[in-house]
N, C-alpha and C positions, 0 to 999 in steps of 0.2 A: 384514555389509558394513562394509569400514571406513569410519570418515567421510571422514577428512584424503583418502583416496585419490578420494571423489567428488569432493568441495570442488573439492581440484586438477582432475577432468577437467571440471568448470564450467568453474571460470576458465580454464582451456584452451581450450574452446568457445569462452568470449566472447572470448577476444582473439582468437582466428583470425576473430570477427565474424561476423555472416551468409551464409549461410541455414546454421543448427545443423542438427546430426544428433542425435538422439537418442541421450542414453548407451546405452553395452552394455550388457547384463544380466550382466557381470561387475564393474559399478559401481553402476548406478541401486541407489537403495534400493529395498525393498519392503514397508516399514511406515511410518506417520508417526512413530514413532516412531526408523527409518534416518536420514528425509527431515530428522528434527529437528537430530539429532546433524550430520548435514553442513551445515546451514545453519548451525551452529554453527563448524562449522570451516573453514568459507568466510569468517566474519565476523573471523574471529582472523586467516584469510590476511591479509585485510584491513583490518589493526589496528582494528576496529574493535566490542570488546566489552570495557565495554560500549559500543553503538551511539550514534550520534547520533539514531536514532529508530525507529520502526517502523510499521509501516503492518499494516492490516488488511486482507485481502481476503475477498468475497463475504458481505456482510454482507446482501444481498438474496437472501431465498429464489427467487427465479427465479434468480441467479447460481449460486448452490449447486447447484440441479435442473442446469442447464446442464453445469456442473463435475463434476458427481459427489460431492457432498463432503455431509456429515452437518451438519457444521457450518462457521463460516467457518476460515480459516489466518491466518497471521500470518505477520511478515516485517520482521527488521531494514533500516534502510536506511542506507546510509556517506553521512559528513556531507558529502563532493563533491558530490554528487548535488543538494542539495538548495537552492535557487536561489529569490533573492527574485522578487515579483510585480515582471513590468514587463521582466524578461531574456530572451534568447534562445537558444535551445537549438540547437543542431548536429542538420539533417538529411541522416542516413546514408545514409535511404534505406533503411533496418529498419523492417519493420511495427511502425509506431509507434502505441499510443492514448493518449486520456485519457481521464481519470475525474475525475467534479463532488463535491470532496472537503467536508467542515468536519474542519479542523485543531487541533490543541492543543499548550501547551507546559507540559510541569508545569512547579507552582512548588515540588515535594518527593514526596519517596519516596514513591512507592505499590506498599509492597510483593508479591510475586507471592502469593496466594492469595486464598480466597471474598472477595467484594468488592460492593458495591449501590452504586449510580446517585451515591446521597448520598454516599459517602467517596469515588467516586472525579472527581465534582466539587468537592470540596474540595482536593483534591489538582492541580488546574487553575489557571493563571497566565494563562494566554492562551487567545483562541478564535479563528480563523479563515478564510479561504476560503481555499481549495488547490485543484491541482490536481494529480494523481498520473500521471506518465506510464510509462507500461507498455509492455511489447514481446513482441511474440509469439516467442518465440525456439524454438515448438515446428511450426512446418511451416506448411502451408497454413492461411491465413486465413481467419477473424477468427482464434480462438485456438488454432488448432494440431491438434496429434494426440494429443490428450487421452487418449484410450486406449492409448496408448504411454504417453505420461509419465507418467501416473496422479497421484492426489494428492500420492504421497510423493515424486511427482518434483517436483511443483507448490513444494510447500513447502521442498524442498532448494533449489530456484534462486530463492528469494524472491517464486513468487507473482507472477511479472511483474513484478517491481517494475523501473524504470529510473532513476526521479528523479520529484523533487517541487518544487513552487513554491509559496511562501508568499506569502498576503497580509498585509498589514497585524492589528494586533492591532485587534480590536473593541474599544468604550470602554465599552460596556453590556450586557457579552454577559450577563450574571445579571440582567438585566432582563428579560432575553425565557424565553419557551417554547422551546426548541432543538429539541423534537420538531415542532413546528409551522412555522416557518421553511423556506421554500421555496427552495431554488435553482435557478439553469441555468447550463446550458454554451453557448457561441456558438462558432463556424468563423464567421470573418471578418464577424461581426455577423450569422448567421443560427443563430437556436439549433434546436440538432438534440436538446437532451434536459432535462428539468428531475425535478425528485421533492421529498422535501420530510425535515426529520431524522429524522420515524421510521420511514422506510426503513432508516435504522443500526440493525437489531435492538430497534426500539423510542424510539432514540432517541442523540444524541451520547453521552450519561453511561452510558448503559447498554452503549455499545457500549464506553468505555471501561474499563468497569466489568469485560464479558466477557474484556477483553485482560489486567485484572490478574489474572483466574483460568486463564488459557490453560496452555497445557503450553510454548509459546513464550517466553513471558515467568518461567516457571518458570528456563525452563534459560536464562537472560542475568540472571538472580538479580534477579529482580525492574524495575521501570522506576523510572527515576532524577530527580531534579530535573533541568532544564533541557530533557529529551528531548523530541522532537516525533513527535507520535500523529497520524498520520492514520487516518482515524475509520472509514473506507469509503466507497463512492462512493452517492450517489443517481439515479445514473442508469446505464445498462451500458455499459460500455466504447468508445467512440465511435475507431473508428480512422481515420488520419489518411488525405487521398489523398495528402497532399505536400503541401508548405511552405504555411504558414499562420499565421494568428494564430486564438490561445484565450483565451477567456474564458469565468471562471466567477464564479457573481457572488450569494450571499446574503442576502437582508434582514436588513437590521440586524447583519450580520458583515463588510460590504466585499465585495471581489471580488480576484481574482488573475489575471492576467496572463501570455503568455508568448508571442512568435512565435517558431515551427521555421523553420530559414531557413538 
């Protein structure tokens, strides 16, 4: 499968916008290893490798059972996208969710292979609340037709990814437990999901730790100073009914903001 040639029939897909068809099987990859190569080559369409960040999806074993997936995927994300706590986002009218994220922003290389908790929180400048918003761009909802697109399709198109919001940096965040910190998400001040850090595979650092050994972060040569990591979500995918305001909001990390509208 060539990559450049999927790459292109995404971005094709997404600008003609919704409701997506499912690639052909004269495109779709068929290994994660296909799905890798064109998320790569999607990211170069869109000057943007290396990336301005990357996100992690299904970092909760019930996501993964859901998904089909062994382990979680990864997923660069372009710096448009990505929108401070407190803005507004444009509703299409695209099955839209979110997810109740804890964010990071190094403050230096952490380069791609084996990696533990401890180096890859040293490698951390900032910590805090996100919110990741995701689109179902594969059929009937909530997430589509998964056995059509299958993993390698998942991680060619980023994984849902559509954009992120940042909260503010925390001022104490190495004072706390990051595994134990609880968060939630609210719709219009009724919270519909909460969980806690070590839902992230254990934990933030640990889940950062898995991304610098990933085969995603392999092939974007490693994660860079300045990038921003969103870490996984602690609660599953909350989609949207139509315009509203979001909040997600962490002990001792702040909160992030954003009304669809």
């Amino acid at each position: 499968m060539e990559a450049a040639t999927t790459a292109a029939a995404i971005l094709s897909a997404r600008r003609r916008g919704p409701p997506y068809a499912p690639l052909g099987p004269e495109v779709a990859p068929r290994t994660l290893e296909e799905g890798l190569a064109a998320q790569v080559a999607l990211a170069r369409m869109l000057d943007e490798d290396p990336p301005a960040g990357f996100k992690i999806g299904a970092t909760a074993a019930g996501m993964r059972a859901y998904l089909g997936l062994e382990h979680p995927l990864a997923a660069f994300m372009p710096g448009d996208g990505l929108l401070a706590s407190g803005g507004t986002f444009d509703w299409t009218g695209a099955p839209l969710g979110v997810e109740c994220e804890i964010g990071v922003r190094l403050a230096r290389d952490l380069p791609a292979g084996p990696c533990d908790a401890t180096r890859a929180r040293a490698a951390v400048g900032e910590v805090f609340a996100a919110i990741e918003i995701v689109e179902n761009r594969y059929g009937p909802p909530p997430a589509g037709d998964l056995k059509t697109v299958g993993p390698a399709g998942l991680l060619a198109d980023q994984v849902y990814h559509r954009g992120g919001v940042l909260g503010a940096p925390a001022a104490d965040w190495r004072e706390l437990d990051l595994a134990a910190v609880p968060g939630r998400l609210c719709l219009d001040g009724q919270e519909v999901g909460h969980g806690v850090g070590a839902d992230l595979l254990g934990g933030p650092m640990e889940a950062l730790a898995w991304l610098a050994g990933s085969a995603e972060a392999s092939a974007f040569g490693g994660l860079r100073e300045g990038q921003v990591v969103l870490l996984g979500s602690v609660t599953p995918p909350i989609w949207l009914p139509g315009p509203c305001r979001v909040d997600v909001a962490f002990a001792g990390l702040g909160e992030a903001s954003v009304r669809f509208a």
